[in-house]
Every structure is written in structure tokens, then in C-alpha cells.
SEGUTOR-607298 format. One line per 5 residues: number of its first residue (from 1); their letters; for each residue y, z, x of N, C-alpha, C. Coordinates in nm, 2 decimals, padded with zeros to 4 digits. Each point is the difference from the previous one (the first is absolute). Layout:
N
NUM> A> Y,Z,X,Y,Z,X,Y,Z,X  ...
This chain:
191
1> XXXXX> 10.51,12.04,10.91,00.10,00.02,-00.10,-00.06,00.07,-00.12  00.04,00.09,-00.07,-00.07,00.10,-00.05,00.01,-00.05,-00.17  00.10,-00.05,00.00,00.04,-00.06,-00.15,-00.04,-00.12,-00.03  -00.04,-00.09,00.10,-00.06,-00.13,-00.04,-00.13,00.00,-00.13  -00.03,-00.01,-00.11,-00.10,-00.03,-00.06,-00.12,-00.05,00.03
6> XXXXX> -00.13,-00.01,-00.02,-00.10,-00.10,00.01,00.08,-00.15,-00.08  00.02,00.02,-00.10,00.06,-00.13,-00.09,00.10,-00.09,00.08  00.10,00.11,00.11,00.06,-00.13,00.01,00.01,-00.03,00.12  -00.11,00.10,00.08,-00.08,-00.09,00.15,-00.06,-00.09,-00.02  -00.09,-00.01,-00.13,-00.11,-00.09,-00.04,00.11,-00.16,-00.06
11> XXXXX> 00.13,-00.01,-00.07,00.07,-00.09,-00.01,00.04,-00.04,00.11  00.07,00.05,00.08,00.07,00.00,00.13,-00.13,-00.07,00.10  -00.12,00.02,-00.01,-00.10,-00.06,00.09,-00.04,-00.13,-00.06  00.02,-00.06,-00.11,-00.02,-00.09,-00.11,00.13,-00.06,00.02  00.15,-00.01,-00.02,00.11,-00.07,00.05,-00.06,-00.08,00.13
16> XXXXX> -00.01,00.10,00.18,-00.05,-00.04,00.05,-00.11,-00.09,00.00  -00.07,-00.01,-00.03,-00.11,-00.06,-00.01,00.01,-00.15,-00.02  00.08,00.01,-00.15,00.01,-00.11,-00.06,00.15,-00.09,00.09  00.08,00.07,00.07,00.09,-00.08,00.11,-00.08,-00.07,00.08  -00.05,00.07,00.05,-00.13,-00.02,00.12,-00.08,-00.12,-00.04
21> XXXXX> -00.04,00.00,-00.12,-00.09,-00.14,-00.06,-00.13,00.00,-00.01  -00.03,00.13,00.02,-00.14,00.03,-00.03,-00.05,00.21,-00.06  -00.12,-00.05,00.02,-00.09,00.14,00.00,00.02,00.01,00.17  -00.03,00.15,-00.03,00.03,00.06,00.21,-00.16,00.06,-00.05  -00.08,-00.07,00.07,-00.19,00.07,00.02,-00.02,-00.02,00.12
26> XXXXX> 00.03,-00.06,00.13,-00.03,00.03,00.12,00.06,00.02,00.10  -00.06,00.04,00.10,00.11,00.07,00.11,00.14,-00.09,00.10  -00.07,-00.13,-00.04,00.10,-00.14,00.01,00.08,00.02,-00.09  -00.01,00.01,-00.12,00.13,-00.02,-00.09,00.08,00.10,00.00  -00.03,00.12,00.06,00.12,00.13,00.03,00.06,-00.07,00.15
31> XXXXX> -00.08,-00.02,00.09,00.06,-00.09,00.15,00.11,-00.09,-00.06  -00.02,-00.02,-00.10,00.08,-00.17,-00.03,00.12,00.07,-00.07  -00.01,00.07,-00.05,00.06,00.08,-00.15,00.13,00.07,00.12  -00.05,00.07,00.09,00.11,00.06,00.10,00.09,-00.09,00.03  -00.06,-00.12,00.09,00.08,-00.08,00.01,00.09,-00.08,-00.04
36> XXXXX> -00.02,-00.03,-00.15,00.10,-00.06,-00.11,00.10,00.13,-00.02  -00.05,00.14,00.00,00.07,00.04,-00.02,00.10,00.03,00.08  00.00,00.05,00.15,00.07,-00.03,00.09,00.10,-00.13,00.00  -00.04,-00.11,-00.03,00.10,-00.11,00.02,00.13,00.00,-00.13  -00.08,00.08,-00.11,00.11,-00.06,-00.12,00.09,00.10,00.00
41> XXXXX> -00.04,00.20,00.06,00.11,00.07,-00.01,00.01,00.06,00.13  -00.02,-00.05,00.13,00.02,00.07,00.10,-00.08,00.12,00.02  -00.07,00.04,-00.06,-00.08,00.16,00.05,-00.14,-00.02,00.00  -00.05,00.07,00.02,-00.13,-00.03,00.08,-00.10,00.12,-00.07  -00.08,-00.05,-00.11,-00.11,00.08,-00.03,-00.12,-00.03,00.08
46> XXXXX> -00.07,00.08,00.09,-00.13,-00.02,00.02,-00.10,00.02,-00.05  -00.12,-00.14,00.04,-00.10,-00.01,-00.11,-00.14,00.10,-00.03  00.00,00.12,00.07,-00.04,00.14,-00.03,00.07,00.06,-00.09  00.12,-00.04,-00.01,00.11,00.07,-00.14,-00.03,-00.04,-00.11  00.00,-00.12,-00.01,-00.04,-00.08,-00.10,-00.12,00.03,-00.03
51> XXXXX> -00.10,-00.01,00.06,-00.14,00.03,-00.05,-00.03,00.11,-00.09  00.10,00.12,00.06,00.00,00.12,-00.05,00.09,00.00,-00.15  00.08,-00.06,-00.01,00.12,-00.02,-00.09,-00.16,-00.02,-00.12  -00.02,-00.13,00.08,-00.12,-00.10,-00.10,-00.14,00.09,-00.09  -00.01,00.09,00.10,-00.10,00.06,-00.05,-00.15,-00.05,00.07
56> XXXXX> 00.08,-00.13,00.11,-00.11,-00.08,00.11,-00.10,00.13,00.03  00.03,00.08,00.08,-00.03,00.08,00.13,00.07,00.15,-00.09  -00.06,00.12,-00.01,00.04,00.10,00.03,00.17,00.04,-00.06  -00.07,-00.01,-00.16,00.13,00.00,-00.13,00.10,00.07,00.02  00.12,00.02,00.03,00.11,00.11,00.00,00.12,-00.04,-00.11
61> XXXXX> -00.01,00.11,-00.12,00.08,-00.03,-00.10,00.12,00.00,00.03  00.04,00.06,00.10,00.12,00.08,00.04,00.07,-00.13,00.10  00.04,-00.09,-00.03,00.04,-00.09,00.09,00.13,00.09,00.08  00.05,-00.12,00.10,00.16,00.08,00.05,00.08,-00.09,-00.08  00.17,00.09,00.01,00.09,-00.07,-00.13,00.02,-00.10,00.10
66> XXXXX> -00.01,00.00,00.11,00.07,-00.13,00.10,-00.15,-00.11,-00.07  -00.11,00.02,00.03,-00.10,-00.08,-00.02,00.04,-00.05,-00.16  00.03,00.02,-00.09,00.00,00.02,-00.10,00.17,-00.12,00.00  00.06,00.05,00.00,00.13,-00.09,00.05,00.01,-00.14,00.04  -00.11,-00.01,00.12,00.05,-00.13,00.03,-00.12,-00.08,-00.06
71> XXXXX> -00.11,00.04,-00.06,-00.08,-00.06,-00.14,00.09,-00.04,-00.09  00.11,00.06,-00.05,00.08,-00.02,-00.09,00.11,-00.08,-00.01  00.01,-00.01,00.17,00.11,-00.09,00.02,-00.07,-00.15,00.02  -00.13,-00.01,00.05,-00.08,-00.11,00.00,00.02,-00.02,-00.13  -00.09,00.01,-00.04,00.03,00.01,-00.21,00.09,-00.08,-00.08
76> XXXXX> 00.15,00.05,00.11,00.10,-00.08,-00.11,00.11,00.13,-00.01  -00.03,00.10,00.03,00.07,00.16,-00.09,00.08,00.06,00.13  00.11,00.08,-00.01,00.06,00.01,00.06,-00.06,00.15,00.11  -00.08,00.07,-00.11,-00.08,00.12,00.07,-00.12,00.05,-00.11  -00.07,00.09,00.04,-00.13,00.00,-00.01,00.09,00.07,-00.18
81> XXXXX> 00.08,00.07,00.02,00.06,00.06,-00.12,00.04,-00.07,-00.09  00.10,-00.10,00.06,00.04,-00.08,-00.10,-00.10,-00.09,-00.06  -00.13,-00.03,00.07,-00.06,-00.09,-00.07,-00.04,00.11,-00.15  -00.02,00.13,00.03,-00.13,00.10,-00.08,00.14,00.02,-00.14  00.15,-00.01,00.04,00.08,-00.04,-00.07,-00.02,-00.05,-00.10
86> XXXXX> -00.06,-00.17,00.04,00.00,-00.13,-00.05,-00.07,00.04,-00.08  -00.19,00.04,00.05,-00.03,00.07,-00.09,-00.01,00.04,-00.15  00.09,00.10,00.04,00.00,00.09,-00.12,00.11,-00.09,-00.10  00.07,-00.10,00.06,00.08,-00.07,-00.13,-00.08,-00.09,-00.03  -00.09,-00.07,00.06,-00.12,-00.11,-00.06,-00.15,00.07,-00.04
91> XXXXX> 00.04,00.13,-00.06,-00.13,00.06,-00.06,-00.04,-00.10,-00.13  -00.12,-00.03,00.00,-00.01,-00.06,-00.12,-00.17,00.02,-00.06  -00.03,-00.03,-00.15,-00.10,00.01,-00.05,-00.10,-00.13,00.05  -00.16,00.07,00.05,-00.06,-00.13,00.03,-00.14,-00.03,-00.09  -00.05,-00.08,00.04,-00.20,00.01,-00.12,-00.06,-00.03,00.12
96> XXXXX> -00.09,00.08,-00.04,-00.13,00.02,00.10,-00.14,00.05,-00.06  -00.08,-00.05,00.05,-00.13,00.02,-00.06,-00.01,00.16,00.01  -00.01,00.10,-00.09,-00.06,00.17,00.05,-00.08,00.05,-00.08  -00.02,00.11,00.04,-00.09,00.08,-00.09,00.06,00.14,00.04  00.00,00.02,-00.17,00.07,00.18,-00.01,-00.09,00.11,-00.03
101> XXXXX> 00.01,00.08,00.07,-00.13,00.09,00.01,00.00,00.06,-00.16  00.08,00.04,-00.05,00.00,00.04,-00.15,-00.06,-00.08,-00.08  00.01,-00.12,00.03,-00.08,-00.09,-00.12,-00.14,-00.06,00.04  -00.11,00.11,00.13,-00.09,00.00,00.02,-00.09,00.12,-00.06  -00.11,00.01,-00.03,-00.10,00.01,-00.11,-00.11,00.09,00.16
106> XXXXX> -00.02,00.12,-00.02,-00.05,00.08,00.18,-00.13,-00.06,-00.01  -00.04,-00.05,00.11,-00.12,-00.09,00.01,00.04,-00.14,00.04  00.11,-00.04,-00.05,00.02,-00.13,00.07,00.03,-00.05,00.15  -00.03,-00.14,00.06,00.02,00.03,00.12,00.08,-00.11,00.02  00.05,00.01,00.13,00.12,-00.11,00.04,-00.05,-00.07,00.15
111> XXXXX> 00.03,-00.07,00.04,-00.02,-00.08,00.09,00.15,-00.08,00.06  00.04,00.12,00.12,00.16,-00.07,00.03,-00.06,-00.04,00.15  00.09,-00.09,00.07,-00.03,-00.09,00.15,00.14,00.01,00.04  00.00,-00.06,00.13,00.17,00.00,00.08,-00.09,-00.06,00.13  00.09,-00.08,00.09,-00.02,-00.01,00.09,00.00,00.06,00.12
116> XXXXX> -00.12,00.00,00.12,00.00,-00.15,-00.01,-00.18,-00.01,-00.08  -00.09,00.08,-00.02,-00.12,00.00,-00.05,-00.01,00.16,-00.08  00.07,00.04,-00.02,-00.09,00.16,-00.04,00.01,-00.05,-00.15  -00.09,00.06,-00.05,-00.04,00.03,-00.21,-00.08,00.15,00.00  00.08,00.07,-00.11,-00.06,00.09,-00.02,-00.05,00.01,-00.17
121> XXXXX> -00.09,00.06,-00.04,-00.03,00.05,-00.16,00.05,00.10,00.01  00.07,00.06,-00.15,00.07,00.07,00.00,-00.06,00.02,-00.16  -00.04,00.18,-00.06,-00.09,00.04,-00.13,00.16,00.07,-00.07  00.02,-00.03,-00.08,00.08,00.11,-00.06,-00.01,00.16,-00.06  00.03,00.09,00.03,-00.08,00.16,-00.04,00.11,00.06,-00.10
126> XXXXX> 00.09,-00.10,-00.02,00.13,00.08,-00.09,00.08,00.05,00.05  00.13,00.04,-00.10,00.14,00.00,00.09,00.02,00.01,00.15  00.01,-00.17,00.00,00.06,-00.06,00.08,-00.06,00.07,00.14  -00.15,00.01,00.00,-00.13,00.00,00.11,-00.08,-00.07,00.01  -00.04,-00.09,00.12,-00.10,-00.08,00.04,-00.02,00.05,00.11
131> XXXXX> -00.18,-00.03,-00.03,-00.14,00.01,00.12,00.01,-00.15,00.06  00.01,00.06,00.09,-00.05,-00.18,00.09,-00.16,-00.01,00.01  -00.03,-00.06,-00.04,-00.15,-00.02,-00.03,-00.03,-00.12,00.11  00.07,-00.06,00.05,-00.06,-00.12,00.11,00.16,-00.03,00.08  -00.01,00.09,00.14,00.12,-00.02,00.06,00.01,-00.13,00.09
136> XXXXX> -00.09,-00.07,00.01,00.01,-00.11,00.09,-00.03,00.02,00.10  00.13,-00.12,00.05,00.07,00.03,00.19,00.15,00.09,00.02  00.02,00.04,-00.20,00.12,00.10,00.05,-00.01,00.13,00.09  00.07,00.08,00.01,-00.01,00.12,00.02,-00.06,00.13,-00.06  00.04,-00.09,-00.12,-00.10,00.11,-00.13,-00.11,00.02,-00.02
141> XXXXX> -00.06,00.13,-00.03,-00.17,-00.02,00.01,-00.06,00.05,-00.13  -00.07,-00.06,00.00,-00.13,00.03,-00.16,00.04,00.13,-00.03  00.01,00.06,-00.14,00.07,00.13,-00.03,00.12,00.07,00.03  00.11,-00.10,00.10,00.14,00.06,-00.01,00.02,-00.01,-00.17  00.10,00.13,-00.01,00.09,-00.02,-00.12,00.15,-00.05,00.03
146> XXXXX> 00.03,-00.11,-00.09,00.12,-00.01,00.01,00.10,-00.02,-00.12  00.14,00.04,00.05,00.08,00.02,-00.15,00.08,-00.16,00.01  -00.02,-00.08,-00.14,00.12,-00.06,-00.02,00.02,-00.03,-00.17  00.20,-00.05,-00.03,-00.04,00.00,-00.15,00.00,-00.18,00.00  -00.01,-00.06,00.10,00.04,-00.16,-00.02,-00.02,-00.08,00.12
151> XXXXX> -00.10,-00.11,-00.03,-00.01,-00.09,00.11,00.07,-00.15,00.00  00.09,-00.05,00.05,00.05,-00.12,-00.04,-00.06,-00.11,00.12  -00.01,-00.11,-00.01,-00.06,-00.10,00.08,00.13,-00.05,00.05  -00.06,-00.01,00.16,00.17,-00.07,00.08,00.09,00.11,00.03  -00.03,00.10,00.00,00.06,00.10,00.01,-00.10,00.13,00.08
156> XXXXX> 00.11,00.10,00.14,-00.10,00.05,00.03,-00.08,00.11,-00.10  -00.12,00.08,00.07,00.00,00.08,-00.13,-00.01,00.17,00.14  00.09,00.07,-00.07,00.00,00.15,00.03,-00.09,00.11,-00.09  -00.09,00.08,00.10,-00.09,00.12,-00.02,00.07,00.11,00.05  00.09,00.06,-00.07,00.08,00.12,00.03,-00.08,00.12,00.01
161> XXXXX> -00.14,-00.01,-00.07,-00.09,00.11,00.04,-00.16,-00.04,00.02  -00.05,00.02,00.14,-00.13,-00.03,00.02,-00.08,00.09,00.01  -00.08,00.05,-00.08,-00.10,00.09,-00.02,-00.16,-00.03,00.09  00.01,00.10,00.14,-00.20,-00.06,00.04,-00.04,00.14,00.00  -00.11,-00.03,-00.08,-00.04,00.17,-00.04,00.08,00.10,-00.08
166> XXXXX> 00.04,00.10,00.13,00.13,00.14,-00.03,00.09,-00.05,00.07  00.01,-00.13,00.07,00.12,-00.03,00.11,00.06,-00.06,-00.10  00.16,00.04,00.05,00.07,-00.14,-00.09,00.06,-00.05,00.13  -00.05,-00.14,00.02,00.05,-00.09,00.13,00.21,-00.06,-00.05  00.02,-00.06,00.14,00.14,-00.02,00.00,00.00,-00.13,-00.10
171> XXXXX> 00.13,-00.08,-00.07,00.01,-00.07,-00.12,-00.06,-00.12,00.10  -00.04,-00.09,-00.11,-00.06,-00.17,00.03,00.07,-00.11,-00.10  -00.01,-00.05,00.17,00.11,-00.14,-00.11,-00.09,-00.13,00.02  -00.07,-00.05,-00.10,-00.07,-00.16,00.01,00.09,-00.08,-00.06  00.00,-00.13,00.13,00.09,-00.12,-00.02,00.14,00.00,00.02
176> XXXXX> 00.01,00.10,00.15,00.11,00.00,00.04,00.05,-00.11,00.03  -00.01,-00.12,00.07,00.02,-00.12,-00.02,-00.03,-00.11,-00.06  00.01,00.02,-00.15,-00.01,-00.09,-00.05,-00.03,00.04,-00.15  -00.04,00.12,-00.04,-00.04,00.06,-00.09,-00.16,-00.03,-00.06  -00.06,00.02,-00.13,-00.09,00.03,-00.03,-00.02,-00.18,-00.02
181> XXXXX> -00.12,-00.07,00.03,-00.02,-00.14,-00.02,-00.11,-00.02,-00.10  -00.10,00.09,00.00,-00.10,00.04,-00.14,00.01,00.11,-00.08  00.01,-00.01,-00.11,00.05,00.11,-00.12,-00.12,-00.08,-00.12  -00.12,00.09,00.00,-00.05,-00.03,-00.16,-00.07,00.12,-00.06  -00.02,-00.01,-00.12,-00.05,00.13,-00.07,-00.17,-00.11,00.02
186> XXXXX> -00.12,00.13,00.07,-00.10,-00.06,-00.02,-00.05,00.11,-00.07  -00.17,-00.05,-00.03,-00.10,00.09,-00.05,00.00,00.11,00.04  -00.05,00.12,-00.08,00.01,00.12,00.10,-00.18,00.08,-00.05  -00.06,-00.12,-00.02,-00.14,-00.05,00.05,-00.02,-00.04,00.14  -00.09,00.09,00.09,-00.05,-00.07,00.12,00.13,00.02,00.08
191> X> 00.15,00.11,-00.04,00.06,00.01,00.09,00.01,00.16,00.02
């Protein structure tokens, strides 16, 4: 479905979740997760769908509207639409720990985490550019550039432009499920 958002796959996976009664982290709890779902609205997601939905196995942002639907009718919501409906009439202001790249000083460095292990350092170089200076177990490697103007904790975070070298690679999203779990301004001594 071409119109679905990251925002309100990432709610819509979070409704579920929280029906469900837990976090979904192993390949049991998608087996289990099918099955409940199957019983409460008659349709049948399988647990390779799910995984993928999840971000388990082999990420596809692009769910189908049917997949997408009977999520939503698990949920509580009449369709995947009317939930993104619901949505947009319960938009609301929230607090969260962040850091705004404008109110960073170039030299400073940041230290964001997500599950289920990756931490990267992140140097600031000015408007709203960071060196990754220690990419972890992400994807990202020593010397990508990346653009952002804001990191919020609990929230995922999007790289709409990744810079390696002269390549600019495809966008990166850390903390697709679940969003960012470490967010601090460190030294940008020794990083």
C-alpha cells in the first residue's frame, strides 16, 4: 500500500502488540501472534508475514492493504484506514527526551542506541550533518555522512540522506521497532 506512512505502520504494529500482551522478539511470538490472530478475526496472517511486517526477517515497508486490514481489525478498527483515520483525529502533542541539531555547537558528539544492540557515535559538522565516528553493529560505517535536524528518544529515527564517500546510499531508519532507546550528548573528546 503505497500511502501507508512509516508513523502509522509503526502505531498500527504497537496497537497490535500491546492486544497481544507483549513485545514480538522471537520467532514463537509471531507463531503465537498468527494464531490469536486467526481466532479473533477469521483471516489468517502467516508467521513469515509477520516477521516481515515486524522488521523480524527481511524489512518490507510496503505491507499489503489486506495485511494491513486485518492488523487493524485485530486492533479493534474497522480497516487499516479507518484506524490511520483514528489517527489523524487523536494527533496529539508528546515529551520526549531529544536533541535538536541547531542547538548543537560542530564538534559535538551524540551517542543514540535502538534495539536490539546497535549504538553508534555520531560528530556534528553543521547544518544538520553528522560523521559517524563509531558505527557499531549498525549498518553504518566510520565516516558515513548523515543528514538529520532532530533526534527524539522512543521514537524511530530517519536518515533521508546517507553519504559513503561520493555514494549517496538508500535512506536509514534506526529503531524501526521500537525507536531510539539511547539518546545522549557525549564528549567529542576521544570521539
Amino acid at each position: 500500500m503505497s500511502t501507508n506512512t512509516f508513523f502509522e505502520l509503526e502505531t498500527l504494529r504497537e496497537s497490535v502488540a500491546k492486544k497481544f500482551g507483549g513485545r514480538l522478539s522471537t520467532a514463537n511470538d509471531f507463531g503465537e501472534l498468527s494464531g490469536v490472530i486467526f481466532e479473533a478475526t477469521g483471516h489468517l496472517i502467516s508467521e513469515s508475514t509477520l516477521k516481515r511486517v515486524w522488521g523480524y526477517v527481511n524489512y518490507t515497508p510496503q505491507a499489503r492493504t489486506t495485511t494491513l486490514d486485518i492488523l487493524a481489525k485485530y486492533a479493534g478498527h474497522e480497516s487499516f484506514r479507518a484506524f490511520c483515520l483514528e489517527l489523524q483525529k487523536n494527533s496529539a502533542f508528546f515529551a520526549c527526551d531529544k536533541i535538536i541539531a541547531a542547538d548543537l555547537t560542530e564538534g559535538d558528539c551524540i551517542s543514540i542506541g535502538w534495539a536490539p544492540d546497535r549504538e553508534i557515535i555520531i560528530k556534528y559538522l553543521g547544518l544538520s550533518r553528522f560523521q559517524v565516528n563509531d558505527g557499531g553493529k549498525s549498518k553504518l560505517q566510520k565516516g558515513d555522512i548523515i543528514e538529520a535536524t532532530e533526534f527524539l528518544k522512543g521514537v524511530p529515527m530517519f536518515f533521508a540522506r546517507v553519504l559513503r564517500g561520493n555514494e549517496e546510499l538508500p535512506a536509514y531508519v534506526a529503531g524501526k521497532a521500537g525507536g531510539l532507546t539511547k539518546l545522549e550528548l557525549v564528549s567529542g573528546k576521544n570521539h
